[in-house]
N, C-alpha and C positions, 0 to 999 in steps of 0.2 A: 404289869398292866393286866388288869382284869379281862377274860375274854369277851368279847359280845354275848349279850342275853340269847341272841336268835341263832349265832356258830354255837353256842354251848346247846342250844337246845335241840339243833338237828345234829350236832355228835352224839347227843345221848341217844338222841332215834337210833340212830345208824347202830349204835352201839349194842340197842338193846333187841333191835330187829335183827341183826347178828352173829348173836351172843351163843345158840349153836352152832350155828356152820364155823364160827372163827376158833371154838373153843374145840371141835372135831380139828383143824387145820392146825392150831397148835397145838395139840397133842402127838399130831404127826410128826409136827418139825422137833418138837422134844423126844422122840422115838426114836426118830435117823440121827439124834446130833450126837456125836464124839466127842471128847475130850484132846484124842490123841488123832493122827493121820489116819484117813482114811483107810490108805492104800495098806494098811497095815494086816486089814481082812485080808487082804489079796494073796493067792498060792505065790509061789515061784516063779511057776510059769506065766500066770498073770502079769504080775509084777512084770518080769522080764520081759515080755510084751509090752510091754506101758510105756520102757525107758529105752526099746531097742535100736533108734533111731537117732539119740540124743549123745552131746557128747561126754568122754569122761569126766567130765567134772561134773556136769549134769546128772549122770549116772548115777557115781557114787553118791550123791546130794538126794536124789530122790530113793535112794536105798535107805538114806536112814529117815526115821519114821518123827525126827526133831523138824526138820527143816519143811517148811511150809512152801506146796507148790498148788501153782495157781491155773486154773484153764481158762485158757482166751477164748470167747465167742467174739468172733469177727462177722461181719456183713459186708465186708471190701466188697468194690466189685470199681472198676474204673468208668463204667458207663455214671453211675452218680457223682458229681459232680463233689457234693458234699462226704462220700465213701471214697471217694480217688483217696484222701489224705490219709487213708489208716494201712497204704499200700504195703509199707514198711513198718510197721507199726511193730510187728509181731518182736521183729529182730533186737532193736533198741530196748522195747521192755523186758526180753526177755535178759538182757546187760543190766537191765535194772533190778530185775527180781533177783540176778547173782549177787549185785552190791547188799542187799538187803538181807544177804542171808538165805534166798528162796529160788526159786526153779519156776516156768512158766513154758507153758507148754501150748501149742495153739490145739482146742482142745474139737473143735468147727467150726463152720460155715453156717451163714442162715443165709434165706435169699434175698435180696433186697430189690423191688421196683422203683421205678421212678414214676410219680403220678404224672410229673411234669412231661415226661415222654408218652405218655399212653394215652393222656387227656383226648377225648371224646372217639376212642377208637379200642378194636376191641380187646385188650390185654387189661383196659382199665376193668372189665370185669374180674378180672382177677385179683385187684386191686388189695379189697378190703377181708378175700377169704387169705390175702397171705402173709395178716395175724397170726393166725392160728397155726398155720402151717412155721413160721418161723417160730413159734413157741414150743411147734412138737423139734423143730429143728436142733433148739435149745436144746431142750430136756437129753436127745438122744445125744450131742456133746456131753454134754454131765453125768453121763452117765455109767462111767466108767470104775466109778470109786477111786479113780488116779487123782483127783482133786481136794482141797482143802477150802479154797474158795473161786468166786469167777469175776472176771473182769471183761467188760461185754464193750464192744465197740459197734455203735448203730447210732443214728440220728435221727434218718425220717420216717416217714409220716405211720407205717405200719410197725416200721422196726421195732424200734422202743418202746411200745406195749407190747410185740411179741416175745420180745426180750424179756421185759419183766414176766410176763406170765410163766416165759419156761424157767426163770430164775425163780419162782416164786412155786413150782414145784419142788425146787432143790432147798426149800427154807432154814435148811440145816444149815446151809452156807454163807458165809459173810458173801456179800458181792458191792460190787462198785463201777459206774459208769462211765467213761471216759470219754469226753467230746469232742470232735474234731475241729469246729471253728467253722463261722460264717467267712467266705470270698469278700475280699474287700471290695467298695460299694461301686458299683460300675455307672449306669447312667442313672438320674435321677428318676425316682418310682413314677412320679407326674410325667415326666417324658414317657414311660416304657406305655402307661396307662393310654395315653394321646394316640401313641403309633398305634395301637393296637385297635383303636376306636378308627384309625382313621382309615386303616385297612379293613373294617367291617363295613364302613359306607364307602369301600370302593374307590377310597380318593389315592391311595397309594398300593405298590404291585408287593407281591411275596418277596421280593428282593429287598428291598424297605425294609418289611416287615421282621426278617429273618437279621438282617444286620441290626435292628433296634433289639431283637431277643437276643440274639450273640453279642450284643455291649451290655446285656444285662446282665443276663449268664454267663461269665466272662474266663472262671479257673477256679480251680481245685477248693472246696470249698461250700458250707451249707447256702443256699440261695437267700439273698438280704431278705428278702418280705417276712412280716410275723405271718408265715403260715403252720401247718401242724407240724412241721420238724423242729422251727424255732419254737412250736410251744410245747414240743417233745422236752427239748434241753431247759426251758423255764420248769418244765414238771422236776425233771430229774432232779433241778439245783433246789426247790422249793421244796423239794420232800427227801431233802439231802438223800439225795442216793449217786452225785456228783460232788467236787470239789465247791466251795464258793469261789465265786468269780472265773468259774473256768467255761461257763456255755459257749460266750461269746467274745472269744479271745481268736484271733485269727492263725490260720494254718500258718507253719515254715517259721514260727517267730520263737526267741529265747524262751516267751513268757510260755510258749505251747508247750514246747519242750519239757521248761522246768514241772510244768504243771502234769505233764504225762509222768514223768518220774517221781512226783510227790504220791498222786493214785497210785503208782504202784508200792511204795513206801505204808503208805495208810492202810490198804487193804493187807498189809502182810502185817501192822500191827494187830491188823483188827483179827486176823487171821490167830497169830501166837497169842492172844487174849484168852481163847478157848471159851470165848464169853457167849453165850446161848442169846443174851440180851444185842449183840452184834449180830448176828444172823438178820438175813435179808427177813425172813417170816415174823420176826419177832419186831422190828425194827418199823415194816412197812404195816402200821397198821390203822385203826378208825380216823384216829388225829391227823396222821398221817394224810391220808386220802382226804379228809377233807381241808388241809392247807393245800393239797394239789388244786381241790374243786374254785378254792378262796384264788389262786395264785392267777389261774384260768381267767376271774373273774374281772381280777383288777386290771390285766395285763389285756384284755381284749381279745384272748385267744381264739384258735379253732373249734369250731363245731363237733368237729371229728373226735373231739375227747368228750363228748357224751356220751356217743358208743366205747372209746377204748378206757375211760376211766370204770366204769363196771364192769369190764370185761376182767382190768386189771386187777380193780378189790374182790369181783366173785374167786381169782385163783388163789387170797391169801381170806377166804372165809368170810369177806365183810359185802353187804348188800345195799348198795346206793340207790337210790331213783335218781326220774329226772326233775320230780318236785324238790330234790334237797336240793339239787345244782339254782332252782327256780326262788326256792325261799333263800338261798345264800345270797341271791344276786341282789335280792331286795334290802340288804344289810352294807354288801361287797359295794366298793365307787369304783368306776373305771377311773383309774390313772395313770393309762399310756396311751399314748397314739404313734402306733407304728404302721405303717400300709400292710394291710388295704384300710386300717380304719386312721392311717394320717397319709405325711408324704415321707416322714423320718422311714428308715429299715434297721438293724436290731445294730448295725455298726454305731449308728449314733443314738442308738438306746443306750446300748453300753457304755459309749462313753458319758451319757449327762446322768450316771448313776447305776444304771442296769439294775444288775438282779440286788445288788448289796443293798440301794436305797429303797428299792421297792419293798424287801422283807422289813426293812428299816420301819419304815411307813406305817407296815400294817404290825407290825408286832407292838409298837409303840402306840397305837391308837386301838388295841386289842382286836384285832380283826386277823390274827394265827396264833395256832395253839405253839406257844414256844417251849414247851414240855412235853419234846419229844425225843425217838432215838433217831441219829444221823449218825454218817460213816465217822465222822467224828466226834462220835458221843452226843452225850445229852445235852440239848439245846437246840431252838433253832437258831437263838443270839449269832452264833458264830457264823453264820453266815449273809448278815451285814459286813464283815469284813473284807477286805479288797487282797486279792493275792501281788505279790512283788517279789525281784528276784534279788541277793545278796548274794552272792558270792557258790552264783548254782544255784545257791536253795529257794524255795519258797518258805518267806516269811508275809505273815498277815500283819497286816496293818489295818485301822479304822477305815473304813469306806465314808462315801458320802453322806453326808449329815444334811444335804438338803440338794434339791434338783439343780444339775447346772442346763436346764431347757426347759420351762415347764412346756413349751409347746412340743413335748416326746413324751417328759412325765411328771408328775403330780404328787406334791403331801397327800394324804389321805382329807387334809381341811379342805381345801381346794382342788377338787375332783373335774372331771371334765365332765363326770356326770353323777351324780351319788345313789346310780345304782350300777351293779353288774351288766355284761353285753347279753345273757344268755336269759332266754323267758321258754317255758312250757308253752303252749298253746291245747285245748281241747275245744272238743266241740262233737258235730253227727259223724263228721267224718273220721274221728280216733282223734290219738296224740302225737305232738309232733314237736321239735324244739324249732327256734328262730334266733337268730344274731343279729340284736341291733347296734350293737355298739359303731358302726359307722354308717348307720340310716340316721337320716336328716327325721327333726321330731314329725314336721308335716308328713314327714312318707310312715308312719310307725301304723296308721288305719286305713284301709283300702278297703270299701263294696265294689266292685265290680262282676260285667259280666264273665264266667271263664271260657278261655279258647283252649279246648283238649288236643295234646300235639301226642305223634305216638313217641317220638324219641327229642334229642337234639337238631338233627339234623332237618326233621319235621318243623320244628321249630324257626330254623336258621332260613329253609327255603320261604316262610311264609315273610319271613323278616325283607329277604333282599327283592320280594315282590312287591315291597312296601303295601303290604294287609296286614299291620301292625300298628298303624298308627292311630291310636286312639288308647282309650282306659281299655285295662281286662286282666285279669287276673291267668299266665299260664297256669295250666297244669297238663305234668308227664307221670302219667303211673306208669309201671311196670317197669320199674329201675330198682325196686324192692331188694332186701338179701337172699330171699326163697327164689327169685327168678332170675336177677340179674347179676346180683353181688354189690348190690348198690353203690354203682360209679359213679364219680363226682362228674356235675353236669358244666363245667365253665365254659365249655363253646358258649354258652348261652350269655355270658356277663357284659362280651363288651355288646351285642345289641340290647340285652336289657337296659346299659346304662345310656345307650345314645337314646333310645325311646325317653327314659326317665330326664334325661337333658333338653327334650325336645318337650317336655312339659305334661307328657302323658303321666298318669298314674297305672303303674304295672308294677305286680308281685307274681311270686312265683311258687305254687303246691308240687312235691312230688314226694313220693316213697323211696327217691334215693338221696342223694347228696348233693351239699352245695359248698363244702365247708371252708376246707384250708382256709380258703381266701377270699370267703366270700366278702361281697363288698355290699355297696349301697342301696342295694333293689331288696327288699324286705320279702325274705325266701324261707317258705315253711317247709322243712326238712324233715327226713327221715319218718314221716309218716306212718303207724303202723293202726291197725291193718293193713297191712300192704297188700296193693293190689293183686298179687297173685294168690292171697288166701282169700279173696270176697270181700277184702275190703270195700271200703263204700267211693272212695279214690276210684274204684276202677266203673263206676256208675254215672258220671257226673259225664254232661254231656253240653259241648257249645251249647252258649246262649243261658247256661243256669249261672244264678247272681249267688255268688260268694264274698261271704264278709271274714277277713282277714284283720283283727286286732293284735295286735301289738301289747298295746298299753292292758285289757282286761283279759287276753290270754284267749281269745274266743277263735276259733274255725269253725265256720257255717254253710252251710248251704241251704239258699229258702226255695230249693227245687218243689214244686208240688208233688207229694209223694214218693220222694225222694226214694226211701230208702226200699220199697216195693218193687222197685225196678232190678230187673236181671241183670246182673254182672256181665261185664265186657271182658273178654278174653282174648290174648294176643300169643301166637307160636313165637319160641324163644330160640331162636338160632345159634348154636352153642358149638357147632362141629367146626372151629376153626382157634388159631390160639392157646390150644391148650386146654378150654373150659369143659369141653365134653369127660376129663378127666374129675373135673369136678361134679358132676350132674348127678351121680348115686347121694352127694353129701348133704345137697341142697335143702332138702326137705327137712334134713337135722337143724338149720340155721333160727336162732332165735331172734326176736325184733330185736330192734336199736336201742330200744330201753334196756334191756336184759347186755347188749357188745354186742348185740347181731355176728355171732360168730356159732360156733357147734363146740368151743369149750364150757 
């Protein structure tokens, strides 16, 4: 199938707006790449260093310079619910890379948060700088010369683009992802959504409250909602750098199993290939990133991959905007509804087709570039296919050939909407993206008056004093990445959605985040100029009429003399947490557009 006129024409952009930095970046990974084992530079005592801890059989195996050994980046950590399962991980694969002929070494550690623990408190400032810090995390595991290829174990929201970025310094490297598995589905999203509203209007106590998020959040395992860890593993499988059909396969089961030892099987073919075209750098590239952008698009993902998707192509030389994400989406149809934008979670995504039908969909209606490099060679084709297990092994079999639920997911004919979730918005006040993929069409244009809060919690108190009821547009500056680390703002969702129930018209402006999971209340994010450089954000004052479009992309403010006015300034309390360690970095931090990060 032919690709789309408008995907073919923003990959030439990308391409040709790219064409030095990628061509500098592969020249690099054609510099570092071997033929033969790394570790082979390595002295003696090197070497003997490398393998000092391992046992003899491992020893001698990594002494000779035939046998292919692998370094694990792991992100474990048992506070994540979704990280609990790679506790053991190391042990079993490393039983695996022996059957295979190979050695596997756990090579580090990166750190992994949980947003879900930190939400509206201050550790979530840390949130989004610990990208980059798990990418220098990477790097300094690989960096040993003891390796041949890497196999990364991460899931959420940061990881998996930090991951990529440190593996994507190492582009010499084959590498391959391995995923844990969503918690099977605990209570229904519509109940967890109810308790949670019902506790912001005060009708039930924390006790309630706490038992309905622990039958949520239940055991070992990624959290069901499509937020950015589940649209972390849709990237991965989309831009083959995972197994097909392995995202959303659940912990503790045969099929996990088999599927953890086939990744280890693949990446040591791909390994003894000696094939430069295998390598992570050569493999991740223009095409590449934009079936991630396309994948995002139909599936209703996070927000949060506006920042981490050019964070992820600036480390292998290619340069996105956030108009290609904007022109993709006007080609791209959403066809999935997973919550927050349905009531399904990724459990019964996957089963009425998952990822196999959804590549299906759009490969066959030309809407992915299927001539590309994956761990498994060329094609995206192969990854339509459904994994199964015979006797141990993983054998592919056909996948679904049409939806068993279209109210989860959707032919590309029959879309739930025939464009993408993601729009640009510009205007006086800068640029900013917006998720509409589960706003209702009436809520897509809002004028109102705006009420400036300084944080969440500003917000939250004017809410339970009921001086909120009526139309208004929030807005919270100074949640930016130069000031805050731009923390996701969800205290704020279930009172915006009871207002929004209650018949008010309200959206939400800020300079930091709304993403994972944002839902129904039409919230313009990431904002830049952010208010702590003089953005026009930090100017806007109760009672000034902001119009908020949707549908023509427009952010206004018809303040009289708006932009003449002096910028408002707020002290940033930073000595608690950990963040004061961050505060020299700050100022390195670039917008949202660019990964707001300092790589």
């Amino acid at each position: 199938m032919q690709i789309n006129s408008k995907i073919q024409e923003v990959t030439d952009r990308i391409i040709k707006r790219s064409e030095k930095a990628r061509v500098a970046y592969l020249n690099k990974v054609e510099a570092n790449f071997k033929p033969l084992a790394y570790r082979e530079g390595l002295s003696c005592g090197n070497l003997a260093h490398g393998f000092a801890a391992c046992d003899s059989h491992d020893k001698k195996t990594i002494s000779s310079s035939a046998s292919p050994n692998i370094g694990l980046i792991s992100a474990y950590n048992d506070m994540l619910s979704a990280h609990k399962t790679y506790e053991n991980y190391p042990t079993f694969l490393r039983k695996f890379a022996n059957e295979f002929g190979g050695t596997l070494q756990m090579a580090g550690a990166t750190p992994a948060m949980c947003d879900g623990v930190t939400q509206g408190k201050e550790g979530m400032d840390l949130s989004l700088l610990s990208r980059d810090i798990i990418a220098f995390s990477t790097a300094i595991a690989l960096s040993h010369d003891m390796f041949d290829g890497a196999m990364n174990l991460g899931i959420c929201d940061k990881i998996v683009p930090g991951l990529i970025i440190g593996n994507l310094s190492f582009g010499h490297l084959p590498s391959i992802f391995v995923p844990g598995g969503p918690m099977e589905t605990g209570i229904s999203n519509e109940e967890k959504s109810h308790i949670r509203q019902l506790f912001a209007e005060g009708k039930i106590g924390r006790q309630e409250l706490l038992k309905g998020e622990a039958d949520s959040y239940h055991s070992p395992g990624t959290c069901t909602f499509y937020g950015t860890a589940n649209s972390n593993q849709m990237l991965m499988e989309i831009m083959g750098l995972q197994l097909p059909g392995s995202s959303f396969v659940n912990p503790g089961t045969p099929l996990r199993e088999a599927l953890n030892k086939e990744a280890v099987r693949v990446l040591i073919d791909n390994i003894n290939a000696r094939d430069i075209n295998r390598t992570i750098g050569f493999s991740f590239d223009e095409k590449t990133v934009v079936n991630g952008i396309i994948g995002l698009l139909a599936s209703g993902g996070s927000t949060n991959h506006t920042l981490h998707l050019p964070a992820m192509a600036k480390a292998a030389g290619i340069h996105i905007t956030w108009d290609d994400f904007s022109e993709l989406s006007s080609v791209v149809p959403l066809l999935c509804r997973i919550y927050p934008n349905g009531a399904a979670d990724v459990n019964h995504f996957h089963a009425a087709g998952g990822m196999g039908f959804l590549i299906r969909t759009l490969l066959e209606n030309g809407l992915l570039h299927e001539d590309v490099n994956t761990i498994l060679g060329k094609g995206l084709s192969k990854y339509t296919k459904e994994p199964k297990i015979n006797a141990g092994t993983i054998h592919y079999v056909e996948g679904a050939v049409k939806s068993l639920n279209e109210e989860i997911i959707r032919d590309v004919k029959n879309p739930f909407s025939p464009q993408g979730g993601i729009k640009v918005l510009k205007g006086n006040l800068g640029t900013c993206v917006i998720k509409t993929s589960a706003v209702e069409d009436k809520h897509l244009v809002i004028e109102a008056e705006a009420i400036v809060f300084d944080d969440q919690d500003d917000f939250l108190n004017s809410f339970k004093k009921d001086e909120l009821n009526k139309d208004f547009i929030a807005v919270i500056p100074f949640q930016g990445p130069k000031f805050k680390g731009m923390p996701e703002l969800h205290k704020l969702t279930p009172s915006l959605t009871i207002l929004l129930k209650r018949g008010f018209k309200v959206a939400l402006v800020t300079d930091g985040r709304m993403s994972g999971a944002s839902g129904k209340v039409l919230s313009a994010i990431h904002l830049y100029p952010e208010a702590a450089e003089g953005g026009l954000i930090s100017k806007i004052k109760t009672g000034d009429r902001i119009r908020l479009d949707a549908i023509s992309g427009e952010l206004i403010c018809y303040a009289n003399e708006f932009e003449q006015r002096e910028a408002r300034s707020i002290p940033y309390q930073n000595q608690s947490h950990g963040r004061e360690l961050f505060e020299k970095i700050r100022g390195l931090i670039n917008n949202g557009e660019e990964g707001a990060g300092i790589i």
